[in-house]
N, C-alpha and C positions, 0 to 999 in steps of 0.2 A: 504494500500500500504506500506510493509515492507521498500521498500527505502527512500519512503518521511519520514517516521517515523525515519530512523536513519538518514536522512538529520536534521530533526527537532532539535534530540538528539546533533550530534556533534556540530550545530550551536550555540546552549545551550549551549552546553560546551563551547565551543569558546568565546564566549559572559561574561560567570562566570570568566575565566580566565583572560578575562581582564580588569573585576572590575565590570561590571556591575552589578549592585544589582536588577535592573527589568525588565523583556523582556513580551513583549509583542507577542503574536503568531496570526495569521493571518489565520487559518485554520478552517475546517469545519469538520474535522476530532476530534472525542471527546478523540479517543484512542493517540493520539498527545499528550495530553498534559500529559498524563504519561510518554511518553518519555522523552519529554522537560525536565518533573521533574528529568527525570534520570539523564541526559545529565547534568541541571544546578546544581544540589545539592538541598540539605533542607534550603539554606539561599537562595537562589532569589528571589526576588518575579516573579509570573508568572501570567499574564491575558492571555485570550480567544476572541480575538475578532470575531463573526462570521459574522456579519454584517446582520442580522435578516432574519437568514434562514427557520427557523421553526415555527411551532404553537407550543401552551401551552406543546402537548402531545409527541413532538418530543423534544419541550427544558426537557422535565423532566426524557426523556429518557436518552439523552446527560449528563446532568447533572449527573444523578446519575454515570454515565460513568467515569467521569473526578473528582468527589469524594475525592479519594483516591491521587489527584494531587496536592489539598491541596491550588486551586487557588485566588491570594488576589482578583480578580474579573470575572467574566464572563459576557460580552459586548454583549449587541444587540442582545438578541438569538431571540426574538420574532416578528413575522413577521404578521400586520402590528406593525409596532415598535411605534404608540401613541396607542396600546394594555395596557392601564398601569395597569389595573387588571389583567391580563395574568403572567404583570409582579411581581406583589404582590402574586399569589400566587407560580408562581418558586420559588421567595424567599424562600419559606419551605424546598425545596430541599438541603439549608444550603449551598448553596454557595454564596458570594454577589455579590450585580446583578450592573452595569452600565449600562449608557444609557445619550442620548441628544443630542449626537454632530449634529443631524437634526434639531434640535430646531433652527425656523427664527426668535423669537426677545425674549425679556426675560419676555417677559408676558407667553408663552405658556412655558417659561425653568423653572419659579415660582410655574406653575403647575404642573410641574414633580417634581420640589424637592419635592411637598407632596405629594408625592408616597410612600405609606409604604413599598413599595419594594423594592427601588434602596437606593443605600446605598452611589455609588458614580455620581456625576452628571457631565457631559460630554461639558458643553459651547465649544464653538468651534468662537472665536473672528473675524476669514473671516465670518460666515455664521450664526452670530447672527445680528450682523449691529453693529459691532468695539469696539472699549473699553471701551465705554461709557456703550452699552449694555451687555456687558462682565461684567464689573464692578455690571450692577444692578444682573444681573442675579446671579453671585457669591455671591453679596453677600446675597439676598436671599436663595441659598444653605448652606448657614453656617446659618443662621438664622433659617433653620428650621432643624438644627443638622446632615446635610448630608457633607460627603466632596466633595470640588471640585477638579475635574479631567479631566482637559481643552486635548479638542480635537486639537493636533497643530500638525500633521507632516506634518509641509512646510519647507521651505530651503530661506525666503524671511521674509515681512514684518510682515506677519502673526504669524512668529517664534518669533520675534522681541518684537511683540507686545504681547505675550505670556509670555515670558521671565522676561517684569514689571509686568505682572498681577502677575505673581509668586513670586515678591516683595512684594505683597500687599494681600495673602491671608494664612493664615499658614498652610489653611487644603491641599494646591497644595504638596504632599508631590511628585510627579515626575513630570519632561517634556516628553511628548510624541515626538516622533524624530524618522525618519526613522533610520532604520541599516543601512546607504550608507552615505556617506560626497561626498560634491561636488568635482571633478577634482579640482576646483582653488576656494580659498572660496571667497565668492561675499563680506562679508559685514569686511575684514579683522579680522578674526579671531573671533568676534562674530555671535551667527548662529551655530558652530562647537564647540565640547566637545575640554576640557582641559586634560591634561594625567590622572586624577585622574575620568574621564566620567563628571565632572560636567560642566557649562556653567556660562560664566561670562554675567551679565548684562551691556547693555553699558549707558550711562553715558551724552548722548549728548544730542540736545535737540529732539523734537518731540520724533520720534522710536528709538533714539539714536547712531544709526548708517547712514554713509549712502553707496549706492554700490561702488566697487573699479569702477572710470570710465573704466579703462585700461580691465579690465574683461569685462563691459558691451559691451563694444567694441570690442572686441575678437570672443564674441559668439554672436551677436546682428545677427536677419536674416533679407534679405531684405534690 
């Protein structure tokens, strides 16, 4: 589809323009992400998330597809997605592979970081069981020389609590974050990029923030 594709492109551009250094794309289209590459330049980084569309023989077609797009990762191609040998050998394909944000506690996320295929591993703090089991799981990922790359676009606690784990691991080189900001931001100003894209941690005690009442109250239904 030529128009999604130059929708892809200008949103890329929009995006490099002002400052972002990695975008994430959300399509199932392979030929996308050459756009995307068009649209953001040779400095952005660019992932693929497909969200495990394919078998082995359809990820390796894709793959070779998206190549020349130069992607720092491509997410979830293999469908069922605890397929870990499917995903070990896309790896060959030479693009590096992600995956985990499905992982329910960090016993089975320990088993994925010894995936000779994925390169970067995916915890996700809502739907692992909290920071505790965030905490093991990460750190089992760096332990067995993979980086972490925490599954978080939420707009609440889950962001929050994403945001210290990102304190405490060096291989988190980005926050995953929708492209949209709330109407009125919930947690004052934490939650929400700084003019530079990046995010400040807060500071307080427990998640370190807590909601504006005046907001919850506004939009509260019922």
């Amino acid at each position: 589809d030529v128009y999604k594709r130059q929708t892809v492109r200008k949103v890329c551009e929009g995006l490099a323009e002002e400052g972002y250094t990695a975008i994430k794309l959300h399509e199932i289209d392979p030929v996308a992400t050459l756009w995307a590459r068009e649209g953001a330049g040779p400095d952005v980084d660019i992932m693929m998330d497909v969200n495990c569309p394919w078998d082995l023989i359809e990820a390796q077609e894709a793959a070779a597809i998206m190549l020349p797009a130069k992607l720092k990762w491509f997410e979830e191609p293999i469908w069922p997605p605890e397929n870990l040998g499917a995903l070990t050998t896309l790896r060959a394909s030479g693009i590096p592979l992600a995956a985990g944000e499905n992982c329910p506690n960090h016993f089975e996320m320990q088993r994925m970081a010894e995936v000779p295929g994925l390169d970067y591993v995916q915890p996700s703090v809502t739907k692992i069981g909290g920071i505790t089991a965030f905490h093991k799981a990460a750190t089992a990922i760096e332990l067995a020389g993979k980086r972490v790359a925490p599954h978080s676009p939420y707009f609440g606690p889950g962001l929050l609590a994403t945001l210290h784990m990102s304190a405490l691991f060096p291989t988190m080189e980005y926050l995953e974050v929708f492209g949209a900001t709330l109407t009125e931001p919930l947690f004052d100003g934490y939650g929400t990029p700084e003019a530079d894209c990046t995010y400040r941690i807060p500071e307080g005690p427990g998640l370190g923030a807590d909601p504006i009442p005046e907001v919850v109250a506004k939009y509260r239904i019922g």
